[in-house]
C-alpha positions as CSV (number, residue, x, y, z in Angstrom):
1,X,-89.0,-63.4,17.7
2,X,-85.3,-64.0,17.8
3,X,-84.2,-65.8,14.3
4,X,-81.1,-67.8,16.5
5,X,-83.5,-70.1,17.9
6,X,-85.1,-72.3,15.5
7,X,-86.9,-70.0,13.3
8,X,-90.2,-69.6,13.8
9,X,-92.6,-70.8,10.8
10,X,-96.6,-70.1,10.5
11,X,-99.8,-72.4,10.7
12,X,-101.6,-72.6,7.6
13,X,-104.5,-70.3,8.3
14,X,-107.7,-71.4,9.9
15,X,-110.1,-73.4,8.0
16,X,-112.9,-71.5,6.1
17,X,-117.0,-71.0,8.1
18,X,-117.1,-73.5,4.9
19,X,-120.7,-74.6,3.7
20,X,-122.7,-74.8,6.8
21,X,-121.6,-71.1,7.4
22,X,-122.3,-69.7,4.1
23,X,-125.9,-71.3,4.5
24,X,-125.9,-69.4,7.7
25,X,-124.8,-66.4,6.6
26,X,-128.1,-66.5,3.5
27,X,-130.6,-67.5,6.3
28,X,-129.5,-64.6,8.3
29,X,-129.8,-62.4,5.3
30,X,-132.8,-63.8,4.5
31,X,-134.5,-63.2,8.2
32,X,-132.9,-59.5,7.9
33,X,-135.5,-59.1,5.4
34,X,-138.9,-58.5,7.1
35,X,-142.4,-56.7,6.3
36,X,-141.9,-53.1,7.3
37,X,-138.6,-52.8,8.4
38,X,-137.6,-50.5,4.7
39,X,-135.4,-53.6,3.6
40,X,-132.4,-55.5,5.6
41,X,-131.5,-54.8,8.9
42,X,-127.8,-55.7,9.5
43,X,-125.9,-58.4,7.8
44,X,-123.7,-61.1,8.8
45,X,-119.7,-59.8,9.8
46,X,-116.9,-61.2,7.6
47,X,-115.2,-64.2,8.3
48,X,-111.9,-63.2,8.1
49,X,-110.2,-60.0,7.3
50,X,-108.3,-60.8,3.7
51,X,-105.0,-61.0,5.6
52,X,-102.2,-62.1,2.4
53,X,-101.7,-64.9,4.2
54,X,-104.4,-65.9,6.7
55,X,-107.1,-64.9,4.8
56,X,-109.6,-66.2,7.4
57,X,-107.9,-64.9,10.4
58,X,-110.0,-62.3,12.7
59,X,-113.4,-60.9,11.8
60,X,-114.9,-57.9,10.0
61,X,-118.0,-56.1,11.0
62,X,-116.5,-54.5,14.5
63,X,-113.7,-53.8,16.7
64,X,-112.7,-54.9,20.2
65,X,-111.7,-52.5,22.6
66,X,-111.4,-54.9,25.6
67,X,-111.2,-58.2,26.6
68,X,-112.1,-59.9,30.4
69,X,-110.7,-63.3,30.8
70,X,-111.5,-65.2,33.8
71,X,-109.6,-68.5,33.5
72,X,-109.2,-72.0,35.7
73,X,-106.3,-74.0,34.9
74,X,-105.9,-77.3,35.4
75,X,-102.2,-78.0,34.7
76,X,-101.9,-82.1,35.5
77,X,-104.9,-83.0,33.3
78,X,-104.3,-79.3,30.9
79,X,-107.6,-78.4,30.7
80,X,-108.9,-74.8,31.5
81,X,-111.9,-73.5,32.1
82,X,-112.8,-69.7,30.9
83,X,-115.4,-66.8,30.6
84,X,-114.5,-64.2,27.8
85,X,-116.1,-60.9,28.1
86,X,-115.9,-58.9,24.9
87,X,-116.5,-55.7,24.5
88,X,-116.8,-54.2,21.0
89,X,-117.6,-51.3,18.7
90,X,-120.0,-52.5,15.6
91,X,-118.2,-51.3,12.5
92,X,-121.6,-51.7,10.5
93,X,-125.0,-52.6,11.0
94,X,-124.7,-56.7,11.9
95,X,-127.2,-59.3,11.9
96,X,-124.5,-62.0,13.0
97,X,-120.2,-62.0,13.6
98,X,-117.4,-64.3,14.3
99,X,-115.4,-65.2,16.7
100,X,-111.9,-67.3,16.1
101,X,-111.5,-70.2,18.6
102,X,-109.2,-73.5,18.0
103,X,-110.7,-76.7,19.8
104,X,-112.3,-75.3,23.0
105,X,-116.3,-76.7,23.1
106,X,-118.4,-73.4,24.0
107,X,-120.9,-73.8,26.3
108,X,-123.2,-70.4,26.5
109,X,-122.6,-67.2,24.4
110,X,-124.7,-63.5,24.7
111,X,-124.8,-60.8,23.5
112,X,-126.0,-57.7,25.1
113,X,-127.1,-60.1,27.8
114,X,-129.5,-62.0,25.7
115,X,-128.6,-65.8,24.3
116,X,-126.9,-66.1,21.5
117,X,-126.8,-68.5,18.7
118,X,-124.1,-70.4,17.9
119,X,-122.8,-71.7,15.1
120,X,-119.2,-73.3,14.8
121,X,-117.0,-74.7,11.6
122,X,-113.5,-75.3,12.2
123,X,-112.0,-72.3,14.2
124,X,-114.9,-70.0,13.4
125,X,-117.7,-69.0,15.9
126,X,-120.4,-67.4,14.3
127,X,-123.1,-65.7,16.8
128,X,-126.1,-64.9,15.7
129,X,-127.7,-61.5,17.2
130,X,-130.8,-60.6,15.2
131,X,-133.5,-63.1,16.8
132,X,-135.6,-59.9,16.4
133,X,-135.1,-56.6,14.9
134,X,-134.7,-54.6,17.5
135,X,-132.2,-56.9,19.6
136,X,-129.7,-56.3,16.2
137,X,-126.4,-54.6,16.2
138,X,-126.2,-51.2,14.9
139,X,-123.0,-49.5,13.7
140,X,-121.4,-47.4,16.1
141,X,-123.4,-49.3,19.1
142,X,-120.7,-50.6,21.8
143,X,-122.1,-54.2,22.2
144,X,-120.7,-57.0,25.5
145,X,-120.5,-60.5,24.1
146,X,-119.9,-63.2,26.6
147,X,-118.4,-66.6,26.1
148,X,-118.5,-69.4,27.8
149,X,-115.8,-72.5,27.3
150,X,-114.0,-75.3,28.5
151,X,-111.7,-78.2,27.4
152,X,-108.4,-78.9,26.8
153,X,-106.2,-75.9,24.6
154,X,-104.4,-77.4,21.6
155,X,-101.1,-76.7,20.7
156,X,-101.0,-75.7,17.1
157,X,-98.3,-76.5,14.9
158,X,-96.6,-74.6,12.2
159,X,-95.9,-75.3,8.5
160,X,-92.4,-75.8,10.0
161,X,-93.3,-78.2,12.5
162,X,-92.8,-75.4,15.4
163,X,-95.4,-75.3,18.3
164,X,-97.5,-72.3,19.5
165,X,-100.8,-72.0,21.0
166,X,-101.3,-73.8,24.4
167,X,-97.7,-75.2,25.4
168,X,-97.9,-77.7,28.3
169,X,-94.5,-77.7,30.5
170,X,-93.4,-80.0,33.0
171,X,-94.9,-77.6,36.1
172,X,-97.7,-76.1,34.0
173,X,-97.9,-74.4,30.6
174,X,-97.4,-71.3,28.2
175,X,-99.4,-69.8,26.0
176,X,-97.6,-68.1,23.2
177,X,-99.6,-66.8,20.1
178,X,-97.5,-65.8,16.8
179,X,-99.5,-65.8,14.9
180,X,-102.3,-67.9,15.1
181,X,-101.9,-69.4,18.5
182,X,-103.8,-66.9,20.6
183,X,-107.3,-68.5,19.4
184,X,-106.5,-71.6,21.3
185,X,-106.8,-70.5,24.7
186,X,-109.4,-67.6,24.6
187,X,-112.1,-66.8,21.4
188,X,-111.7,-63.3,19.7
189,X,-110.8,-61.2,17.0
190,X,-107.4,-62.3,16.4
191,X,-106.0,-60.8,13.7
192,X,-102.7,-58.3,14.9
193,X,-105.0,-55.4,12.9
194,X,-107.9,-55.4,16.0
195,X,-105.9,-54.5,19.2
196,X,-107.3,-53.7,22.8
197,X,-107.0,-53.5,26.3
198,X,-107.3,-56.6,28.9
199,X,-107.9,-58.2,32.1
200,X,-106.9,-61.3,33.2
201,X,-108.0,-63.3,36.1
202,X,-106.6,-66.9,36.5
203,X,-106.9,-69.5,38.9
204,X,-104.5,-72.2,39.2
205,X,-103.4,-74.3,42.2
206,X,-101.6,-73.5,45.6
207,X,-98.2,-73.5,44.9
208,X,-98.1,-72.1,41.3
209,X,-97.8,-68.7,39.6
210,X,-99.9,-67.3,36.5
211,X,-98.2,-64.7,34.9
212,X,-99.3,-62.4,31.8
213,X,-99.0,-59.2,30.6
214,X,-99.6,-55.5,32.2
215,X,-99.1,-54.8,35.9
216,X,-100.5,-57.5,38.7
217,X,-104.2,-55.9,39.3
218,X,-104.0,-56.6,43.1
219,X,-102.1,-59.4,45.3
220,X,-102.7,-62.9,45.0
221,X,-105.8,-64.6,46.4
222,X,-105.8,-68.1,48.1
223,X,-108.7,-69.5,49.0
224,X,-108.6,-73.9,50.2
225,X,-106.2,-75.6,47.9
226,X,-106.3,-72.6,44.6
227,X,-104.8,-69.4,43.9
228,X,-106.2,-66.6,42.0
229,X,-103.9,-63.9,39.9
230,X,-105.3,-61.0,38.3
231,X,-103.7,-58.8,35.3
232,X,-104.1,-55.8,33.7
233,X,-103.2,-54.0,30.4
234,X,-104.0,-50.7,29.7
235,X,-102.4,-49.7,26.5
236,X,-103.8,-51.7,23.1
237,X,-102.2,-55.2,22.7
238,X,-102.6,-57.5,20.2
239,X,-103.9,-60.7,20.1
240,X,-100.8,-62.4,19.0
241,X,-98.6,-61.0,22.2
242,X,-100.4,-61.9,24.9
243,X,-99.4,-64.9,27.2
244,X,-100.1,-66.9,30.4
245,X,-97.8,-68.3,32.2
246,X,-98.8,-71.4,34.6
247,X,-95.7,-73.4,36.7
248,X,-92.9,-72.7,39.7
249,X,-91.4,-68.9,39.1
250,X,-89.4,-67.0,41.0
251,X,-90.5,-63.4,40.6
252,X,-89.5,-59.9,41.4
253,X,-90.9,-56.6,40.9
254,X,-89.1,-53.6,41.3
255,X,-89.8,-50.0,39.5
256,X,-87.4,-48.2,37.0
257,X,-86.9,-44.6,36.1
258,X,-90.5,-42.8,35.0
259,X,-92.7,-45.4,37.0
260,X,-91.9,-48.5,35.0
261,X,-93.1,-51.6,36.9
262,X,-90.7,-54.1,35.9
263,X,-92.1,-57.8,36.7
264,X,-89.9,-60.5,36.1
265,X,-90.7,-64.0,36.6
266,X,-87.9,-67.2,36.1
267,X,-88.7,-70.9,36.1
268,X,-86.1,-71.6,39.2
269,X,-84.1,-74.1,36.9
270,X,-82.7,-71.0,34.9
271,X,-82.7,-68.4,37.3
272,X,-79.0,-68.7,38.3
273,X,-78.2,-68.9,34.6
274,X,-80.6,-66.4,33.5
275,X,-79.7,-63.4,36.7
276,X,-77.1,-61.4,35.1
277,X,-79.0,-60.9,31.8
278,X,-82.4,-60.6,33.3
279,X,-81.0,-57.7,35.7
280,X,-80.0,-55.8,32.8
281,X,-83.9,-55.1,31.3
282,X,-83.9,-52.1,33.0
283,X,-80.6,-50.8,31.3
284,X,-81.9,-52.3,27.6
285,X,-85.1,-50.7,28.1
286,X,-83.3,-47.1,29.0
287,X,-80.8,-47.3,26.2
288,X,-83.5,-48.3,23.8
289,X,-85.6,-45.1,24.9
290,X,-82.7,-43.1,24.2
291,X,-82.5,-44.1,20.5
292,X,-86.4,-45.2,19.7
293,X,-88.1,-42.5,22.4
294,X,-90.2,-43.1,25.3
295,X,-90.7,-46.4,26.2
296,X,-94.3,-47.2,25.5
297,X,-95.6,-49.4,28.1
298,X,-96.4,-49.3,32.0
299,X,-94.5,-52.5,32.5
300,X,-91.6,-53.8,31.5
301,X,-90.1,-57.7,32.6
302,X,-89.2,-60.9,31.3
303,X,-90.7,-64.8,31.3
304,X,-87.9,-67.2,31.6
305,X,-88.7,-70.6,31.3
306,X,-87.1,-74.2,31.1
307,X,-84.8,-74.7,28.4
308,X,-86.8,-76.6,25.4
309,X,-90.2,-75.6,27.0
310,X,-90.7,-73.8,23.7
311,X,-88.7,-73.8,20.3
312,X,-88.5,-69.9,20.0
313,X,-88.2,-66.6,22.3
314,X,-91.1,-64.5,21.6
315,X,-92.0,-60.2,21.7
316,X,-95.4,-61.1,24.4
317,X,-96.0,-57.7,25.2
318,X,-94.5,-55.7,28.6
319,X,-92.5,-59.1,29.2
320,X,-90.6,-61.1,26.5
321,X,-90.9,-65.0,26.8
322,X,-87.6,-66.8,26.7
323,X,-87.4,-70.4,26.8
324,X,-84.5,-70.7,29.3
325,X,-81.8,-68.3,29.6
326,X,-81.3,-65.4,27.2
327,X,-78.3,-64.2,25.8
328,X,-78.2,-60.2,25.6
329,X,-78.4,-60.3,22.0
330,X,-82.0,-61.8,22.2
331,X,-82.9,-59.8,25.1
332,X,-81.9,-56.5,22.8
333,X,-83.9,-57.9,20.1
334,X,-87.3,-58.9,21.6
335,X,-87.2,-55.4,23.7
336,X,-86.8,-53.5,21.0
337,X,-90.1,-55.2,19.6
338,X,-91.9,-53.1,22.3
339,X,-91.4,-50.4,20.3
340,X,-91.9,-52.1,17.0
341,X,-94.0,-54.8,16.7
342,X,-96.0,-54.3,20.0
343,X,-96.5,-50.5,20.1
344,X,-96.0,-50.1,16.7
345,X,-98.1,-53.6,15.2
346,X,-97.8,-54.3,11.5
347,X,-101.0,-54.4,9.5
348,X,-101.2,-57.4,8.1
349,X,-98.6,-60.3,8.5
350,X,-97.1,-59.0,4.8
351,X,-95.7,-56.3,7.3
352,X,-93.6,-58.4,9.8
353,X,-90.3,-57.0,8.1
354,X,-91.1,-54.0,9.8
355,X,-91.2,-56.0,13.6
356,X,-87.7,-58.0,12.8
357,X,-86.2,-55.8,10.6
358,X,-86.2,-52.6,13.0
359,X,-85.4,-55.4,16.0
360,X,-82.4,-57.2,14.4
361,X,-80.7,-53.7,13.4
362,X,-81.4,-53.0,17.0
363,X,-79.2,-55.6,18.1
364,X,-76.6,-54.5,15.2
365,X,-76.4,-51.1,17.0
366,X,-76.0,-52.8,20.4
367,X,-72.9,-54.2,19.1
368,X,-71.7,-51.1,17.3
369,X,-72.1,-48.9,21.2
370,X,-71.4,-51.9,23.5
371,X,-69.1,-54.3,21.9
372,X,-67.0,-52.1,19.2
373,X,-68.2,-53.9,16.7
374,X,-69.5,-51.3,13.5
375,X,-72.9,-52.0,12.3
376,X,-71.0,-52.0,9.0
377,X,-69.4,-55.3,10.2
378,X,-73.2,-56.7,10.8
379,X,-74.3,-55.3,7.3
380,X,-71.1,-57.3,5.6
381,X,-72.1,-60.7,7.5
382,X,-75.3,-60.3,6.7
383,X,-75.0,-59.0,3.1
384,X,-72.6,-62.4,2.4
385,X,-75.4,-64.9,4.2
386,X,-77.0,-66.6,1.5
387,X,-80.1,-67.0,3.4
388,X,-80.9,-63.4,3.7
389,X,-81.7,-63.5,-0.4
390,X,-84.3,-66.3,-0.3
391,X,-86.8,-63.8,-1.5
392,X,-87.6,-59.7,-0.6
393,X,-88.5,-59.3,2.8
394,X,-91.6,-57.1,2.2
395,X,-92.9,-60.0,-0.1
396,X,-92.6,-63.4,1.4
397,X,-93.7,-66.3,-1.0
398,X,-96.2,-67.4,1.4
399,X,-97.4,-67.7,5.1
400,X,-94.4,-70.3,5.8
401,X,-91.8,-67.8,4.9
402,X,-93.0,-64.6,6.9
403,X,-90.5,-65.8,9.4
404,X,-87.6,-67.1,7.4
405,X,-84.1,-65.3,7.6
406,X,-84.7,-62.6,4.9
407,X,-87.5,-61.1,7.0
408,X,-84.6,-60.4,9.6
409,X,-81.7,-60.2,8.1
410,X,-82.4,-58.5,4.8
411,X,-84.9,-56.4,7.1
412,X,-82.3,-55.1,9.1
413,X,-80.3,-54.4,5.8
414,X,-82.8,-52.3,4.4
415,X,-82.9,-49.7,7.8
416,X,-78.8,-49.8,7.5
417,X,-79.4,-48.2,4.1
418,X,-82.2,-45.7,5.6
419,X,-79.3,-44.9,8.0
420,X,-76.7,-44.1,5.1
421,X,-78.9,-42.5,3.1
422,X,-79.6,-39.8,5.7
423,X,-75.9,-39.6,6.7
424,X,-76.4,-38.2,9.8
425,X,-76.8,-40.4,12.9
426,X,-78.7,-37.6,15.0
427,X,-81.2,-37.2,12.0
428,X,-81.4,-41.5,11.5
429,X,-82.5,-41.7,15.2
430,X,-84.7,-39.1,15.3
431,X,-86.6,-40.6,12.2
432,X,-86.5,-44.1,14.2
433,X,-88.2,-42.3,17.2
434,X,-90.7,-40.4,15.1
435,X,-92.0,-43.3,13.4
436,X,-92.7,-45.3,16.8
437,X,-94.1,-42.0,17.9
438,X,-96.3,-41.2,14.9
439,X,-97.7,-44.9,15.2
440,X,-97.7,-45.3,19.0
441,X,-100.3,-48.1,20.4
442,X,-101.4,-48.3,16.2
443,X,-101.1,-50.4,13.4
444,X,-98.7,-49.8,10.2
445,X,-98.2,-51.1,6.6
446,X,-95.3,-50.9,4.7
447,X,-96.5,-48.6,2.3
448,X,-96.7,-46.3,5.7
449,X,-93.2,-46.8,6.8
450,X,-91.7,-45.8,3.0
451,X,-93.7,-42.9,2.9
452,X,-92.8,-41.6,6.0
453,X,-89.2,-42.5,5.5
454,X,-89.6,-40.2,2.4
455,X,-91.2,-37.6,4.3
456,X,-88.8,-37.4,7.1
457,X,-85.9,-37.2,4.9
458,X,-87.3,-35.6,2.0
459,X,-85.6,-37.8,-0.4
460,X,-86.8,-39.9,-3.2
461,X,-85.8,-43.5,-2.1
462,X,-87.9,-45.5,-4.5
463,X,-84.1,-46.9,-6.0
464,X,-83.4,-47.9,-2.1
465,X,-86.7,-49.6,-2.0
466,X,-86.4,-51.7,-5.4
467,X,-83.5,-53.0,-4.5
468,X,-83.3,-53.9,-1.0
469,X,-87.0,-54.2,-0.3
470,X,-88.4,-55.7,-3.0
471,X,-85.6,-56.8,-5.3
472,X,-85.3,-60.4,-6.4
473,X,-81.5,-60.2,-6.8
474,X,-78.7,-59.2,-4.5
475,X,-78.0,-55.6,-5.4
476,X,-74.4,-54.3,-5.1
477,X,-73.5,-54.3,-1.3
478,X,-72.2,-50.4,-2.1
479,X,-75.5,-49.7,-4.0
């Protein structure tokens, strides 16, 4: 996300299973416990994953490795209607797991192919798979869950009053997930620590494009009044970065050096404002590669919408979202979050220093090759900014600060001292490349990224790290 536009706060995090599930949850233990099976047989999956700040968000007990979602969208009355198909790794025996899902009504679920039982409270599905003991979920088995839904996708609002989730526009809508917006259009496992592949097939009517992520899986299918688009992503993504795109685009697809497919779709309103820049994703991308190493992705692109059709651009993976035309700053900064951020996903949402931080300095040393302006000069602005010492970047004081100004531009402060530290700009951009190389299509902490700092370099940088990371106070800008 780009911290010019209106900076992006967070939603509280979803409401607890609450009582209804924990009586659930004891029944299913209870019925685990039969004559002659040695004991229990599975137990229920977490409800959430102890994220610092969205405690309930994603699920324990198994891992998706792929998600098929057939959607048909109704954009005048914005309803959809939608089949998830799951597939997932059990992490442990299971007797029942969760699902996170915002508003839709769910109309069938199975698992395996048989019918599952569901139970809902607030944004939490919980399926029940153990109707007998040999139809329960063993760890290590690869298991298909299938989802039926329907309704009308919510758009969720922030503690800061911005809007993600399901965003209805004047042709269509966009779905946009940081971070807990992805559960309103499709039910998974969304927490940025459980990332997969996906398919996408969406319907819409004649006349309109659906654009998401990956490469187009095959031309567009009319058949009477509706048009079907189909999408695939190959490399892991995370929840929180895919999007749909419904309404009137103008799009072009082209291919770039190494077999890049780069897709680029533009609401026809900002198309003649948006060409120059959007041209130039080709050249960002290359001149990011040189600096971060190979670009991690099969596609590349943009999503350029209306002006005001969102508050906020946004890193959806293989194409940012912009809402109306980008500057080159902020198409600098959400490409580089293909290398960190997508590619390289941060743990938990404690770890989101690590996406803006690594992108803002990335727009610093833009401006240092392409404008003449020293990233010293961008250090000094930043370093006088009172907003940048709200609080240390790699400890927000709660879920409506992981966004705020410090996790940028304190963030981006804190690689600028990495990069005098090792005094040697060959050395600073090789360490850049090898840590989106070492976690490549993974997940990271910031524990990780100290650790390998100190192993790259050699150096003891726990001073460097008390002070800019996680120091109250605003050290000595020579310090």
């Amino acid at each position: 996300m780009d911290q010019r536009l209106p900076v992006r706060g967070t939603a509280r995090g979803p409401r607890g299973a609450g009582a209804a599930a924990l009586l659930l949850a004891l029944v299913v233990l209870a019925a685990g416990c039969t004559a002659g099976t040695g004991g229990v047989e599975g137990k229920p999956g977490a409800a959430g994953v102890r994220d610092p700040y969205f405690p309930r968000l994603g699920n324990g007990g198994y891992d998706v490795t792929h998600y098929d979602l057939t959607l048909d969208v109704d954009p005048d009355e914005q309803t959809l209607r939608g089949t998830a198909e799951i597939t997932a790794r059990a992490t442990q025996d299971l007797s029942s797991f969760n699902l996170d899902l915002a508003g839709l009504t769910v109309e069938s679920a199975t698992v395996e192919g048989r019918p599952a039982a569901v139970n809902r409270a607030g944004n939490e599905l919980t399926l029940r798979t153990d109707a007998k003991v040999e139809d329960r979920l063993h760890e290590g088995e690869t298991f298909r869950t299938v989802v039926r839904y329907s309704g009308s996708p919510k758009t969720l609002t922030d503690a800061d009053d911005s809007e993600e989730g399901w965003l209805p526009t004047d042709d269509g809508a966009v779905a946009l997930g940081e971070p807990t917006g992805s559960m309103a259009w499709f039910p998974g496992n969304h927490h940025p620590g459980d990332k997969a592949s996906y398919d996408l097939t969406v319907t819409v009517p004649k006349g309109l494009t659906a654009v998401s992520n990956g490469v187009p899986a095959g031309p567009p299918v009319t058949a009477g009044d509706r048009t079907t688009y189909r999408w695939h992503t190959a490399e892991p993504m995370a929840s929180y970065v895919a999007t749909l795109a419904v309404g009137r685009f103008t799009t072009k697809t082209s291919t770039m050096a190494g077999g890049i497919t780069v897709f680029t779709a533009v609401d026809p309103e900002s198309a003649k404002a948006s060409a120059r820049t959007v041209a130039r994703v080709p050249e960002v991308v290359e001149w990011e590669a040189g600096h971060f190493g190979p670009y991690p992705f099969s596609a590349t692109g943009a999503i350029v919408e209306r002006t005001g059709d969102s508050g906020y651009a946004l890193e959806t993976q293989n194409r940012p979202f912009f809402p109306g035309p980008p500057s080159m700053e902020l198409l600098v900064h959400e490409m580089a979050h293909q290398w960190f951020g997508d590619s390289v996903t941060p743990a938990t949402w404690r770890d989101m220093w690590l996406n803006e931080g690594l992108a803002t300095y990335t727009e610093w040393l833009w401006a240092e090759e392409k404008e003449d302006t020293p990233a010293q000069e961008s250090f000094d602005e930043a370093y006088e900014d009172e907003d940048n010492w709200a609080f240390p970047p790699a400890d927000p004081p709660s879920a409506a600060d992981i966004s705020e100004q410090p996790v940028y531009g304190r963030g981006a402060m804190v690689i600028h001292k990495i990069r005098e530290a090792v005094d040697d700009d060959e050395e600073f951009f090789a360490l850049l490349a090898g840590w989106a190389k070492a976690h490549r299509h993974g997940n990271a902490t910031t524990a990780d990224f100290t650790a390998y700092v100190e192993k790259a370099t050699g150096e003891d940088l726990s001073e460097l790290w008390k002070d800019w990371l996680y120091g109250e106070s605003r050290p000595a800008a020579d310090g």
